[in-house]
N, C-alpha and C positions, 0 to 999 in steps of 0.2 A: 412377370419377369420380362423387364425391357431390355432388346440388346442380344440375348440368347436364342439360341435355336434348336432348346431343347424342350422337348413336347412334356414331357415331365411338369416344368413348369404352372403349364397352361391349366392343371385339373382342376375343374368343376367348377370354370367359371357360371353355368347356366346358372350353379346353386348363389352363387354371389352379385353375378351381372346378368341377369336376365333378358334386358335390354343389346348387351352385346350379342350374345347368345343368338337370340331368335333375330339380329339384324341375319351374323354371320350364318346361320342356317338358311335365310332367305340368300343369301350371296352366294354360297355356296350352290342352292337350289337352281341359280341363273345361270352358272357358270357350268352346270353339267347339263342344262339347256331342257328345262323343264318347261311342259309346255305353260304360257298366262306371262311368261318373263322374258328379257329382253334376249337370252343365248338360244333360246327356240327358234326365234325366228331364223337366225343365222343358220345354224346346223339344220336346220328344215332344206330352205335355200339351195347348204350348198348340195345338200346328199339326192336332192330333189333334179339337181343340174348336171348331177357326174355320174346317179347312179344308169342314166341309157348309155354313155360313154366307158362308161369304167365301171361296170356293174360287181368283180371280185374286189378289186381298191374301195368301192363305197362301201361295202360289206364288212369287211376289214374295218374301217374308219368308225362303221356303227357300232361294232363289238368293241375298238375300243372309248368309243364315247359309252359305252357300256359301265366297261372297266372304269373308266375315270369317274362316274358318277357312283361306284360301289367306293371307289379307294376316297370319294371327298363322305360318305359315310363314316368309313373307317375315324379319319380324322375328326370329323366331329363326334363322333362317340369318346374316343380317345381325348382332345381336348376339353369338353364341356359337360361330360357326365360320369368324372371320377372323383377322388376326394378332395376337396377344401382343404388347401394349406394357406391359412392366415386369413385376416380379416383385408376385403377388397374397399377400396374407394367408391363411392356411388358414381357413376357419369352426371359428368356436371350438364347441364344447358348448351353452352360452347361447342360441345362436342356433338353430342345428338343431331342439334341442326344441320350442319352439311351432313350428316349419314341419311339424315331420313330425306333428305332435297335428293341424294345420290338412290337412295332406295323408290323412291316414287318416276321417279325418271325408270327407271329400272323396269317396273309395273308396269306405268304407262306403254312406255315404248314396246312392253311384251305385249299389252293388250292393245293396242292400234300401234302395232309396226310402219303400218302406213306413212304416218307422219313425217318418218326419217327415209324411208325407202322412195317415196315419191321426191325429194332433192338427188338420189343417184342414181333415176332413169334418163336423162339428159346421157347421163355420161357413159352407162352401160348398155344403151338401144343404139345397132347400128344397121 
């Protein structure tokens, strides 16, 4: 369902597009900052730098990075393992290539953070 924003739609793609599936599950994974992936490093970082400063506000922050990583469950349970309505298109070639170039950056970067974080010490050491 292109266009809509209704969750309905979306069921059981895993069972049709498996490929989307397990990209969006890995996306998801990064994005609630699982550690091996590029959103770990960052929430590591910042909770690492505010919690002597601000040690009730970073506590807060982690209970809801909590919550957000149970609510990007929810969603994926909800979009990708309910019933099949209609028969899906396979991913063509076209498509794949930039996801999986956007997913290996992704990897990489979770597992040597270094690469990207050694260009914004210049700008953050004073």
């Amino acid at each position: 369902m292109v266009g809509g924003d209704q969750l309905t739609g979306l069921l059981n793609f895993e069972c049709g597009l498996p490929f989307v599936g397990s990209l969006m599950i890995m996306g998801t994974m990064a994005s609630a900052g699982i550690p091996g992936l590029m959103g770990f490093v960052a929430e590591f970082l910042i909770f690492r730098g505010s919690f002597a400063v601000f040690p009730t506000a970073t506590l807060a922050c982690m209970v809801g990075t909590g919550l957000t990583a149970v609510y990007f469950l929810i969603l994926l349970n909800r979009a990708f393992f309910g019933r099949i309505q209609g028969v899906l298109p396979p991913v063509q070639w076209q498509e794949r290539v930039p996801v999986l170039i956007l997913s290996l950056i992704v990897v990489l970067l979770g597992v040597q953070p270094n690469w990207l974080s050694s260009l914004l010490t210049g700008s953050i050491s004073y």
